[in-house]
Backbone bond lengths (Angstrom), bond angles and torsions (degrees), N, CA, C in turn:
res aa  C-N    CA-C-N  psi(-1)  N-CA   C-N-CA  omega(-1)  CA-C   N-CA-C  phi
1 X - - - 1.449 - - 1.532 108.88 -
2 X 0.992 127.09 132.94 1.325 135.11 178.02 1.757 122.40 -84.41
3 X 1.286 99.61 132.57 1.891 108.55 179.26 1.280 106.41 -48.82
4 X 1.106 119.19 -31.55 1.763 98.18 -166.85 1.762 101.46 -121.21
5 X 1.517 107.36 -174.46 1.416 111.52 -175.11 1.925 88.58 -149.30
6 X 1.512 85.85 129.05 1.608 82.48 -156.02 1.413 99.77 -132.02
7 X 1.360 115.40 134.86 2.035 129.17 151.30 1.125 108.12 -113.93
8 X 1.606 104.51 -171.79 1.181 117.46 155.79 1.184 103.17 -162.11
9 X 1.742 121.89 167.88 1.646 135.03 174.61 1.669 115.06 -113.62
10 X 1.120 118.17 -172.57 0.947 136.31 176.57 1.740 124.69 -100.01
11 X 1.496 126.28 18.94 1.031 130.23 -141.65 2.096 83.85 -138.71
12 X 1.185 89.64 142.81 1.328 97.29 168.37 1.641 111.77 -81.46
13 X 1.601 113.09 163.25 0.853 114.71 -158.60 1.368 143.83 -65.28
14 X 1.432 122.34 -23.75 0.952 145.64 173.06 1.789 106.41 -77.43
15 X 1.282 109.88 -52.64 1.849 108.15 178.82 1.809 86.15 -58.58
16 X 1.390 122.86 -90.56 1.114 126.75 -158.08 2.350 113.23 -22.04
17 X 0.903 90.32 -42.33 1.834 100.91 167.91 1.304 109.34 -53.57
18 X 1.398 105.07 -51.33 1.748 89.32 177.09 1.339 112.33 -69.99
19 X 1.415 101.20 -31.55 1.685 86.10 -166.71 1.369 109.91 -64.14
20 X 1.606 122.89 -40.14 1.440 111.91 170.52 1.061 105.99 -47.55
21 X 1.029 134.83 -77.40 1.388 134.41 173.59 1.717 108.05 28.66
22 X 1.452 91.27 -95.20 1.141 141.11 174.48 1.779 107.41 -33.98
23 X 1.253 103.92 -56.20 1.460 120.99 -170.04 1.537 89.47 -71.00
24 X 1.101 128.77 -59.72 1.502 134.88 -159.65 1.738 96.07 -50.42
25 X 1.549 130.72 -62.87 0.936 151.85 -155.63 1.787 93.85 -46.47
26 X 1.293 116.34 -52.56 1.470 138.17 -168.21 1.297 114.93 -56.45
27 X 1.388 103.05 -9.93 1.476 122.32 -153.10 1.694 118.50 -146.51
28 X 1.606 102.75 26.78 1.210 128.25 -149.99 1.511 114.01 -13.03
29 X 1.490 105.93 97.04 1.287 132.98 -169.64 1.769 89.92 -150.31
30 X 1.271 133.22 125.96 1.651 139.13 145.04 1.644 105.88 -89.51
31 X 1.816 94.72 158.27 1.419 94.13 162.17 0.978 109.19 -100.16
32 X 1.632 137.10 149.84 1.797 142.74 175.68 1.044 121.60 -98.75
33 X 1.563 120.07 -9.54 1.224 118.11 -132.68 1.651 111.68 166.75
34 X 1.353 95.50 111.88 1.842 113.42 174.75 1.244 109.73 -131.88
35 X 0.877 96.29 146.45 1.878 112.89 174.55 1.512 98.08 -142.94
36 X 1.577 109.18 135.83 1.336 138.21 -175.14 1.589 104.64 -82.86
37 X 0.700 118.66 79.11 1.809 105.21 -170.75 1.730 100.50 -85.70
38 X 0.753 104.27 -17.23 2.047 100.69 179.65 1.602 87.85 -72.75
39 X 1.414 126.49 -65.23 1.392 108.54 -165.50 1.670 128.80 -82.57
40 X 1.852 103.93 -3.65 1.425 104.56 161.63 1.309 116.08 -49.25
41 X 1.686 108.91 -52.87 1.038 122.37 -148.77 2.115 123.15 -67.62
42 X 1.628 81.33 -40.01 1.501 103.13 145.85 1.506 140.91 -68.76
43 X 1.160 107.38 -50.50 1.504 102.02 149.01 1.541 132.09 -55.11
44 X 0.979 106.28 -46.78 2.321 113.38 175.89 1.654 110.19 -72.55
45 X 1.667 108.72 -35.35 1.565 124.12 -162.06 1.372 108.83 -115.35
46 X 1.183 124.59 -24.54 1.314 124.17 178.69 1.647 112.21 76.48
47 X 1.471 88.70 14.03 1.757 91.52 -169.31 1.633 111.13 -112.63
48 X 1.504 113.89 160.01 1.605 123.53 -174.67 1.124 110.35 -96.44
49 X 1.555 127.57 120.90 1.327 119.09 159.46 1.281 121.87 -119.42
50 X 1.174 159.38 -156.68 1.370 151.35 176.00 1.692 117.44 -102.20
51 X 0.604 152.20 99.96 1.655 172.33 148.07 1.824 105.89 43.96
52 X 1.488 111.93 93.24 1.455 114.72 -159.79 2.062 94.50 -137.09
53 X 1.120 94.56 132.47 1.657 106.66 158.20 1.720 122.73 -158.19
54 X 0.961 92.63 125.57 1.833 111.51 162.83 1.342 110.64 -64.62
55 X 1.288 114.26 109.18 1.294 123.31 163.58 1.905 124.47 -100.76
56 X 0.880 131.87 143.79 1.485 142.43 175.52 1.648 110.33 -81.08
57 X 1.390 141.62 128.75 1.114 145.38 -179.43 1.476 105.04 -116.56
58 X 1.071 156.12 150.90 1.578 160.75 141.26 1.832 118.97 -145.72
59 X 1.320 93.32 151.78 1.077 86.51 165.89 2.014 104.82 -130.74
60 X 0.962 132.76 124.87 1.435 135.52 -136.73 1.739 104.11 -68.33
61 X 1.831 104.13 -39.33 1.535 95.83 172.14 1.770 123.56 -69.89
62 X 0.931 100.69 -41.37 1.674 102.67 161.01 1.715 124.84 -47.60
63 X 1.407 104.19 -56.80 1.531 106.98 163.30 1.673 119.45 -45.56
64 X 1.327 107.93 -37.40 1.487 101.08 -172.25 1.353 101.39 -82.75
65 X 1.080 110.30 -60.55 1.913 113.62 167.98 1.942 94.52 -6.94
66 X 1.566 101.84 -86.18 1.294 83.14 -175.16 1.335 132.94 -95.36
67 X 0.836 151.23 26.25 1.476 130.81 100.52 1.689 142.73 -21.36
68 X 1.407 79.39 -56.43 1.457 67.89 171.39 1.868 127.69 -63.95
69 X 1.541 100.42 -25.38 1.229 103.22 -146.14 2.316 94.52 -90.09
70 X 1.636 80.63 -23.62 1.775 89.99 165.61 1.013 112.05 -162.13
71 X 1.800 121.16 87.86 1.288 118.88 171.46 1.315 141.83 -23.64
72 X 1.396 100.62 -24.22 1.718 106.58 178.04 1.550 119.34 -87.02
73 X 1.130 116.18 -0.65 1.463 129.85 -171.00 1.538 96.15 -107.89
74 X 1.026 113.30 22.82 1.784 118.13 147.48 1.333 114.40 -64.07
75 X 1.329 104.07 -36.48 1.457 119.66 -151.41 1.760 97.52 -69.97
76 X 1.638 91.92 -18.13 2.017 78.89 179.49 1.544 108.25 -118.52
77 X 1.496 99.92 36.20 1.896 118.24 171.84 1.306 82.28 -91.01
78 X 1.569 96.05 159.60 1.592 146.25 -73.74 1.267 119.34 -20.93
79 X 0.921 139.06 153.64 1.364 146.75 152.68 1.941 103.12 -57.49
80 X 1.657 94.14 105.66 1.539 88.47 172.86 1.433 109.14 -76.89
81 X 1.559 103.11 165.83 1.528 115.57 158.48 1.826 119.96 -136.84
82 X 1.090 151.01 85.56 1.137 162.68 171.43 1.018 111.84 -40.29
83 X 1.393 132.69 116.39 1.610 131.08 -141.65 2.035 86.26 -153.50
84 X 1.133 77.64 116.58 2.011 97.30 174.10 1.713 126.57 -137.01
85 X 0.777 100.84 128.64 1.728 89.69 170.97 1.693 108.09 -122.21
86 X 1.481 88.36 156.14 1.398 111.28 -174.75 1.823 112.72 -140.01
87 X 0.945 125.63 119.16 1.248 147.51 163.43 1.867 84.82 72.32
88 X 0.886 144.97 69.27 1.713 152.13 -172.13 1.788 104.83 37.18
89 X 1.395 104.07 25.02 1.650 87.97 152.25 1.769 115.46 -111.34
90 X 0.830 98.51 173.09 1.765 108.23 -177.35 1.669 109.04 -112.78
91 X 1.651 104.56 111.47 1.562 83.54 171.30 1.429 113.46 -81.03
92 X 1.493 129.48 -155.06 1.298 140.35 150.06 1.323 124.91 -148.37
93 X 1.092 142.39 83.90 1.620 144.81 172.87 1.803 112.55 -67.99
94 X 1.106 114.14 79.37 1.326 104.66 161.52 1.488 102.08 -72.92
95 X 1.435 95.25 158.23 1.793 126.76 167.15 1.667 92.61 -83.55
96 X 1.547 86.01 123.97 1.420 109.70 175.70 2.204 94.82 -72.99
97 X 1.133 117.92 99.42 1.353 113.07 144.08 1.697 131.94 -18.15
98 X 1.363 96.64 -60.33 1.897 102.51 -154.86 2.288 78.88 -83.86
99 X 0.711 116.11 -27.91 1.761 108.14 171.06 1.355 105.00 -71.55
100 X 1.572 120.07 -67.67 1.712 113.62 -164.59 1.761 113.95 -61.87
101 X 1.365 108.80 -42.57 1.605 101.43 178.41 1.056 100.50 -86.27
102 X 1.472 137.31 69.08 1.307 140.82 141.63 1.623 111.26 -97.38
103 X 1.127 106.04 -1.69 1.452 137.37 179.92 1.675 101.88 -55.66
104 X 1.192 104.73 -32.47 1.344 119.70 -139.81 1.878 94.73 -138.89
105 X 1.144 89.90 124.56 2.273 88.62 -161.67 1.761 83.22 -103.56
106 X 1.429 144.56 -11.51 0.936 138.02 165.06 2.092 115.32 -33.23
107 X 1.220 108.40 113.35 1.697 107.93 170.83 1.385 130.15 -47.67
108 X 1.485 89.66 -48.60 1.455 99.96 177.70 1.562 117.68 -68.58
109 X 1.398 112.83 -38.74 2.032 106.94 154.49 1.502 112.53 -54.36
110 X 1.419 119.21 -34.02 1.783 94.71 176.39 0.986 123.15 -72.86
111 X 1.607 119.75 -33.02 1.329 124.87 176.23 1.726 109.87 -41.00
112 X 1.503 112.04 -61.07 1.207 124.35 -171.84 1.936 95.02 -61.15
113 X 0.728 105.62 -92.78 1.746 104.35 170.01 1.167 124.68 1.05
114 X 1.351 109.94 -48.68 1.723 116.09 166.77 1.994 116.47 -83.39
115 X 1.143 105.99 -27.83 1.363 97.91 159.20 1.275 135.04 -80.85
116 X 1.702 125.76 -27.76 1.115 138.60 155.07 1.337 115.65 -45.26
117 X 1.806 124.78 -43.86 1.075 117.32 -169.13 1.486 102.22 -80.60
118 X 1.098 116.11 -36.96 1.707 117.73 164.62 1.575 116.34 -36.19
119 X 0.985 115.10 -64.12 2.138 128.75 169.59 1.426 94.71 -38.84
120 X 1.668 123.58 -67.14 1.270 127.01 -172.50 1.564 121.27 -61.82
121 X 1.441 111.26 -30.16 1.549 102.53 171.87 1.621 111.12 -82.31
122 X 1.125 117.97 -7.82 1.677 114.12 -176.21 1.583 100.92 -91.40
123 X 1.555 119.29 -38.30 1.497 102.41 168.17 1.449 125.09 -62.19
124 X 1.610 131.74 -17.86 1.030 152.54 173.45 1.686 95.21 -70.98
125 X 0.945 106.59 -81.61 1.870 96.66 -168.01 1.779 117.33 -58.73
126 X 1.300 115.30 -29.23 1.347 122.26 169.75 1.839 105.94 -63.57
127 X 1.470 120.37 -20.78 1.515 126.20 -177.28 1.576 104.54 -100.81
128 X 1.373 103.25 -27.28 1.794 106.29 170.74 1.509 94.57 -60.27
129 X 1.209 118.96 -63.34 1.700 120.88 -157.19 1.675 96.00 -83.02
130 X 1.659 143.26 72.99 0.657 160.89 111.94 1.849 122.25 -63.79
């Protein structure tokens, strides 16, 4: 089974973000959290790469779910998503949930894990049918 759960659009990179954005919202999922990694990398390295950011996904009752249920399984909060474009398409690699909190043999994280990945496959097919 594979870590991530992955599309992509037709939108360069910066439009395509909002539109997740947007899409995520529909699907009560927010973003928390971006990191520019094309311009870290240039700024710290002085080096060029092609148009890449890590974004953070949550949705806040799910987060507490686990937390509460194993404080240490913060450690695999937010739900990343790896966001790249190539020739003006946008990929998207979300972190497959029901794979990464396997980390974690707690029930009550799969439960959440399997509903999260549910939120995450409906923003995926609502971004397919773009």
């Amino acid at each position: 089974m594979s870590y991530t759960l992955s599309t992509s659009i037709k939108q360069p990179i910066d439009q395509a973000i909002e539109t997740l954005k947007a899409t995520c919202m529909n699907h009560k999922l927010g973003i928390v959290s971006e990191v520019d990694v094309q311009a870290t990398i240039k700024n710290k390295l002085g080096e060029e790469i092609p148009p890449y950011k890590i974004l953070g996904a949550c949705n806040p009752a799910m987060a507490k779910q686990v937390i509460t249920a194993s404080p240490k399984a913060g450690a695999l909060l937010p739900c990343t998503i790896a966001v790249r474009e190539v020739d003006g398409e946008t990929f998207f690699d979300f972190m497959a949930p029901e794979v990464v909190l396997t980390l974690d043999t707690n029930p009550e994280i799969q439960a959440v894990a399997t509903e999260a990945t549910k939120h995450i496959n409906a923003v995926i097919a609502e971004l397919e049918a773009l």
